[in-house]
N, C-alpha and C positions, 0 to 999 in steps of 0.2 A: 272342407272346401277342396276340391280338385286343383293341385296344381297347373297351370296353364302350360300347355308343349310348345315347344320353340316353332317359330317359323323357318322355313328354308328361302333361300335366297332365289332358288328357282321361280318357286311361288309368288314373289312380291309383286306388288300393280298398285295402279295410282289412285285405287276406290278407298283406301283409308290409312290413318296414320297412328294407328295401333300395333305397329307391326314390331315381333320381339324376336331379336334371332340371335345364337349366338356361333360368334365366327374368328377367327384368327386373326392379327392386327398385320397383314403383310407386309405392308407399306405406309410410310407417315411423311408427309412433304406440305410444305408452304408454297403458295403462289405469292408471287409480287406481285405488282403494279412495276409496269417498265419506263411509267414518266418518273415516279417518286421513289420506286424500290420500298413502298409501304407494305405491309403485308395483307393481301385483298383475300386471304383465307388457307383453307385446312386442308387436305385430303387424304385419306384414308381406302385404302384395297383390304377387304375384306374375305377372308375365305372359309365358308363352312364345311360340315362334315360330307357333304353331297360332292367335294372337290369341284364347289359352282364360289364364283367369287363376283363381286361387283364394287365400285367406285362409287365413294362418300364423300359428301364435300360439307362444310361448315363455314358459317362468315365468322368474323373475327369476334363480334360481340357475343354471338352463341355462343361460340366455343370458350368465353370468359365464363360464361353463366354455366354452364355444364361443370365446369372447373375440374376438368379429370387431367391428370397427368399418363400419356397412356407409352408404351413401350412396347417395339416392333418386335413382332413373334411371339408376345403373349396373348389367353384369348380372354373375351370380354363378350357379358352379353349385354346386347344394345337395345332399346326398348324406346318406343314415341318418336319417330321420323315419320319423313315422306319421302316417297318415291315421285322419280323423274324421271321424261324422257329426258337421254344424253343429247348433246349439240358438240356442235364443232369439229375442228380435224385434230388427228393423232391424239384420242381419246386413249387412255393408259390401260383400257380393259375392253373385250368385243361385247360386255353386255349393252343391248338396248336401253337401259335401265341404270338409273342412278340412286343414290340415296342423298337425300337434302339431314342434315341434323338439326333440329329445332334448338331451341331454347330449354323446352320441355324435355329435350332428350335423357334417358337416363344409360351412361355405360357403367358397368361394373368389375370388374376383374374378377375369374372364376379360374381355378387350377384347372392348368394344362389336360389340354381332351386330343387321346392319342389317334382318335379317330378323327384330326382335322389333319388335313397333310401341312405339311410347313410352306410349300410354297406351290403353287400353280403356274406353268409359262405353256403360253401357244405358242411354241419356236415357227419360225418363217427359215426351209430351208435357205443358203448361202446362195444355193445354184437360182433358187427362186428371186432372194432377194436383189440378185446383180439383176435378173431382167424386168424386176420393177425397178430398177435405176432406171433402166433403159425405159419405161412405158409411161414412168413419170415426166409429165412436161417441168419445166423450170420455175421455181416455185410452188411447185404445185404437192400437194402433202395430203396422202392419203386419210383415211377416216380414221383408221386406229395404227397407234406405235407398234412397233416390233419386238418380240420377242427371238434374240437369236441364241445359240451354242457355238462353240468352238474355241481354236487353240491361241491360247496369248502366247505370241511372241513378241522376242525384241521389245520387253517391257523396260518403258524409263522413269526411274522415279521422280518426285514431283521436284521443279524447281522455278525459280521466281525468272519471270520473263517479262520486260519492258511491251506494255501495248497502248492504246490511242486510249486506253481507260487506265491508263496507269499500270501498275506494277500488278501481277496476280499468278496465284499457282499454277502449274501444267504439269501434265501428264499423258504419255504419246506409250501407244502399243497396237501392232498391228494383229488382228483378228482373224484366221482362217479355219477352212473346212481340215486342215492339212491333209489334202488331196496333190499327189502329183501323181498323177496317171495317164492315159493314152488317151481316154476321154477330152482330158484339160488340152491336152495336144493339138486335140483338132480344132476346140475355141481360140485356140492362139491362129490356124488357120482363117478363121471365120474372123480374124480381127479382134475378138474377144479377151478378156484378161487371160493370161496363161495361168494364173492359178486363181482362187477365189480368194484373196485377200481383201482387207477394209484395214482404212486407218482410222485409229481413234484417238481421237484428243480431246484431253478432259481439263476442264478449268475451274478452279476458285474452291470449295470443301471439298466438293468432289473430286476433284484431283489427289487432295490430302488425303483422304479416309481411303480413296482407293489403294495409294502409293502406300498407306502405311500398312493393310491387310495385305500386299503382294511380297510375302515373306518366304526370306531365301529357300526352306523348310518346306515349301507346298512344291509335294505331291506332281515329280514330273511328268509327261508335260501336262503344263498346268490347263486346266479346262477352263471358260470362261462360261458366264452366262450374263447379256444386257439384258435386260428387261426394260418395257417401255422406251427402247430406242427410236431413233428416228435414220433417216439418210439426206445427209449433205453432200454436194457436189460443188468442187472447184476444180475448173479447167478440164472437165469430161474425165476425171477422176473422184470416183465415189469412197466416202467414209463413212461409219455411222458414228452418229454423234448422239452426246446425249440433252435428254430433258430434263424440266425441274420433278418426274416421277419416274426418271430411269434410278435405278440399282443395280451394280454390279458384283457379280460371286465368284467367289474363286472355290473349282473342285468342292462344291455344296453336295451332300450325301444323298443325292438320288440318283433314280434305275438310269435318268436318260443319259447323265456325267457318267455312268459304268460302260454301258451301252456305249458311248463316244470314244471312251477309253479302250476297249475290247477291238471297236472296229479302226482305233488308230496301227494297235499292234500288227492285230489280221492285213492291214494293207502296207505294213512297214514302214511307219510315220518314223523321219528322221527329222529331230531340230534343226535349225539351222545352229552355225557352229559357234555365234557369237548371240546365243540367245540367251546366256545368264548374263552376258557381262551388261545391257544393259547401255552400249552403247554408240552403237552404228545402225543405221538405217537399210532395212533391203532393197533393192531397186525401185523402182516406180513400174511395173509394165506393164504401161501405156506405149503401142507402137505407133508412130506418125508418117502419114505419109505424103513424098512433096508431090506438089503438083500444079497445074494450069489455070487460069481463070477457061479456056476453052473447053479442057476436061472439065472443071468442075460443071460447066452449060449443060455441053451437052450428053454428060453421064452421071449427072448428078443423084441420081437411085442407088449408083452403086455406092454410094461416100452415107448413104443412110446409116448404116452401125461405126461410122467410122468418127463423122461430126467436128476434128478437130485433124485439120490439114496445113502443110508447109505450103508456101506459095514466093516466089521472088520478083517485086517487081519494084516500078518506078513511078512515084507518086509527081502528078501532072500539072496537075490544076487543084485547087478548094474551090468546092462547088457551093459552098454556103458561107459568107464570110460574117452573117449577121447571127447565126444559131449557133456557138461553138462549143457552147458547156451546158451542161442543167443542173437542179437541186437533183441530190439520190439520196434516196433512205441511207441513214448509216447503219441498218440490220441486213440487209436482203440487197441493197445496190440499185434499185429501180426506181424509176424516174415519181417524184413527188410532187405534191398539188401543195400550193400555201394557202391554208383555211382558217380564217377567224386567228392569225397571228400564227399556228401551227403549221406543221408539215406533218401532212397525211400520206400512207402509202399503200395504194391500192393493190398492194400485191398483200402483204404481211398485217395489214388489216390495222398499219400501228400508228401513231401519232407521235412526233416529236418537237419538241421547243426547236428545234436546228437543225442542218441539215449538211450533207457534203455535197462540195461545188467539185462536178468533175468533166472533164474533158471528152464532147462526144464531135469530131470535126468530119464532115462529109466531104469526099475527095473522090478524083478521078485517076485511076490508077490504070498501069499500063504493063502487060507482062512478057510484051513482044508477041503473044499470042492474040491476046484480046484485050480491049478496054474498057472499062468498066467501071460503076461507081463504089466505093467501099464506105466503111465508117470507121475511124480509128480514133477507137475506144479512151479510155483515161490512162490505164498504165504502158499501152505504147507510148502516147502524146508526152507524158511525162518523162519517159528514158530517152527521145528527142530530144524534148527542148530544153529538158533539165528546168523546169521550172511545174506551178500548178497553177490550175485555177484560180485561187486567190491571191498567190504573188500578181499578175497578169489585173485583175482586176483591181490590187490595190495599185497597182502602176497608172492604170487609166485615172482613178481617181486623183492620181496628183500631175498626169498631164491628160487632158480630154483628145488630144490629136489621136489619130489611127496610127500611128509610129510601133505604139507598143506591140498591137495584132499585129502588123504589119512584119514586125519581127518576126515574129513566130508562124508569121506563115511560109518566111523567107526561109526561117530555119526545115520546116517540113518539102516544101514545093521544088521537086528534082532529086528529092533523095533516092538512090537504090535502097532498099531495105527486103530482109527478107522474117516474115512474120509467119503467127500462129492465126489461121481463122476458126473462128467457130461457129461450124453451121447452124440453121435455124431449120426446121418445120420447111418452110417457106422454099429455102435454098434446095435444101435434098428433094423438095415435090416439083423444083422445075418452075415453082410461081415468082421468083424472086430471084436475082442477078447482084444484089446490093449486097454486100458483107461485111460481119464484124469480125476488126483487129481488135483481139484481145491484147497482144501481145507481142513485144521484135525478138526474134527467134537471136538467141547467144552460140556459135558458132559449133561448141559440144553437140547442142541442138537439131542444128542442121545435120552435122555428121553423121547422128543417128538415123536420120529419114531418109535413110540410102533406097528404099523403095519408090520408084517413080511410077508416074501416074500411070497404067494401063489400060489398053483400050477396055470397053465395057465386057467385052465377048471373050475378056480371059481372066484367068482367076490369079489373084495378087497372090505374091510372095511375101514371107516379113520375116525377118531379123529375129532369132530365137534372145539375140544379147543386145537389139535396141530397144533402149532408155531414155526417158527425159528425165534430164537432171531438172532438179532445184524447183520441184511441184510439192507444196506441203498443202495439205489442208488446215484450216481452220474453224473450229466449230464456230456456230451464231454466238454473237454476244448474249448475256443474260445468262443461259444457263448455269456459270458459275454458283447458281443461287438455290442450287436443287436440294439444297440440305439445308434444313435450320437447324443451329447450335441448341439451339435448346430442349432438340429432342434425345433423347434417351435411345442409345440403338444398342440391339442384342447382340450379346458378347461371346456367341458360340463361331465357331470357325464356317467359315462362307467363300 
């Protein structure tokens, strides 16, 4: 009887479920459930000899009945699935194509086949990736994650941090092309980051397993590679952050980590000076700059790559005294629907028992220039009045008079303040006058945004050494959960 030949992964389609292939285990991750943190299944990234790879997934009772214990980087041939079209966004692989694992499934464990490469990444240049920051709208999350390369600096090892979820691991290291050339020169002219950096912050196993493989010992400077990454944005500053099927490598033994390293030398990559110790922060730069409610009117095209502006003025009137707070999601920050007893949110697609009550007050603001209406946001309102949402509300509940609002509009109504806005779509096209206070500018702050508004017909100047202090990012919640304990992970150096 003829042995049966393997199928390739190339090959696969949705006409049958005979299909036998066999392929390398790259990747192994659990999904939750984000109401219960149950585990809602399996996944597996797959990579055969064709160096073609595709995304596996299993529900939780399958993968009882299969009963294989499997380990990442050994390979296995896998026999009786089905194939699927993929759905959703930031899909962990660019195949069209998925594999479902049945119940029927059989995997087996076969010695190592030197014709499957160990690992497959589609890197997304840096240069590339900053201007899908830029092209992405807010919230908004392409079809598939990122694959990127580059240099970890200012790596900090993992330590226990008080958050709104308790206590849990972190881990902070910023990621660059380490480029500093005449090129990067002139996007600091164009307002652009001066170098290509991202910060990354990792939380919960993943923080741990990472902090424990960044050993004094690796190979300077140390190369990185995310896999399956995403990009998050706080305050018009991008990081990439990770998923529950990012993995991250340190100096892993292929051509492209040579390759990075070669063209580090060739361009004369210097670390920065406190990049073993592991414990200061490089700058933020981000340059801001101040300016007008009449410039922002009537030159508002120009402030398009700029998005996040100084402004000083004096808050007049509250233009809405009955709307002053809403429910937001506690993942993504956007305003929520209460449905059937939950809170739904139509941005992040997610559902929660609860919700945060936060400060959105509509006011009419005055800059000696123009007047206009704004919106001030929750964490301005809050370093005002020194109070939240739900103080405020539990206040009315034990007296119903307007005393309590009334306070707090007396504490806002006449203030000089000078704040952070952050443009919208809307503001920069000239369709919209209304704007959101993220934020009251702290005095460092201002200092920095020594660039003042210029007319439209000349090209702005900027501060090689202005900074904004005290902008950290922080990844989504959940992720902490992108490794399960109970998988078996390969023990060679990464």
């Amino acid at each position: 009887m003829q042995r049966r030949m393997f199928d390739h992964i190339q090959s696969l389609d949705k006409s049958r479920n005979n299909w036998k292939i066999k392929a390398r285990l790259a990747r192994f991750w659990a999904t939750f459930s984000p109401e219960t943190s149950a585990i809602k299944g399996f996944n597996l990234i797959l990579l055969d000899d064709d160096n073609s790879h595709i995304h596996a997934y299993v529900y939780p009772d399958n993968w009882r009945t299969i009963d294989k214990e499997v380990v990442e980087g050994n390979v296995y041939v896998i026999e009786n699935f089905q194939v699927r079209e993929t759905i959703g966004k930031l899909k962990p692989v660019s195949t069209r194509l998925c594999i479902r694992l049945l119940s029927n499934t059989v995997i087996e464990p076969v010695e190592d086949d030197v014709m499957i490469p160990k690992h497959k990444f589609e890197f997304m240049d840096m240069g590339d990736l900053l201007f899908e920051c830029q092209r992405l709208t807010e919230n908004q999350n392409p079809e598939f994650a990122y694959d990127v390369i580059g240099v970890v600096e200012h790596f900090k090892k993992v330590k226990r941090v008080q958050t709104r979820y308790g206590e849990r691991d972190q881990s902070r290291f910023i990621f660059t092309d380490g480029r500093y050339n005449a090129s990067v020169y002139i996007k600091v002219l164009l307002n652009v980051f001066f170098s290509l950096k991202f910060k990354v912050t990792l939380w919960g196993d993943l923080a741990s397993s990472v902090s424990e493989r960044f050993k004094p010992d690796l190979e300077k400077p140390v190369i990185g590679i995310l896999t399956s990454a995403k990009l998050s944005t706080f305050r018009e500053e991008h990081q990439i952050g990770a998923l529950p099927s990012t993995k991250i490598f340190f100096n892993p033994a292929i051509d492209s980590v040579v390759e990075f390293r070669e063209r580090l030398i060739e361009e004369g990559y210097k670390p920065p000076e406190d990049a073993d110790k592991g414990t200061s922060e490089p700058p933020v730069s981000l340059v801001i700059e101040q300016t007008s409610f009449r410039d922002l009117i009537e030159n508002s095209i120009t402030y398009r790559d700029m998005r996040t502006v100084i402004i000083k003025f004096v808050i007049s009137k509250i233009e809405d005294e009955e709307n002053w707070w809403f429910n937001s999601c506690v993942s993504c920050q956007a305003e929520v629907e209460k449905v059937d007893k939950k809170f739904k949110c139509p941005e992040c697609k997610r559902s929660f028992g609860y919700s945060e009550k936060r400060f959105r007050i509509v006011v009419l603001a005055d800059d000696s220039t123009l007047v206009t209406n704004i919106i001030l946001l929750d964490r301005f309102v809050k370093r005002v009045a020194g109070t939240t949402v739900a103080n405020i509300l539990n206040e009315i509940k034990k007296d119903s008079s307007v005393t309590v609002l009334s306070t707090l509009f007396k504490t806002i109504i006449g203030k000089e303040v000078t704040v952070l806005i952050k443009l919208t779509d809307a503001n920069v096209d000239g369709d919209s006058n209304l704007y959101n206070i993220v934020d009251l500018c702290d005095s460092a702050t201002e200092e920095v945004a020594i660039v003042q508004a210029s007319p439209s017909n000349t090209a702005p100047s900027f501060s090689m050494d202005g900074v904004v202090p005290g902008i950290e990012l922080f990844q989504t919640p959940g992720s902490s959960q992108s490794v399960t304990k109970k998988i078996k992970m390969e023990g060679s150096k990464d």
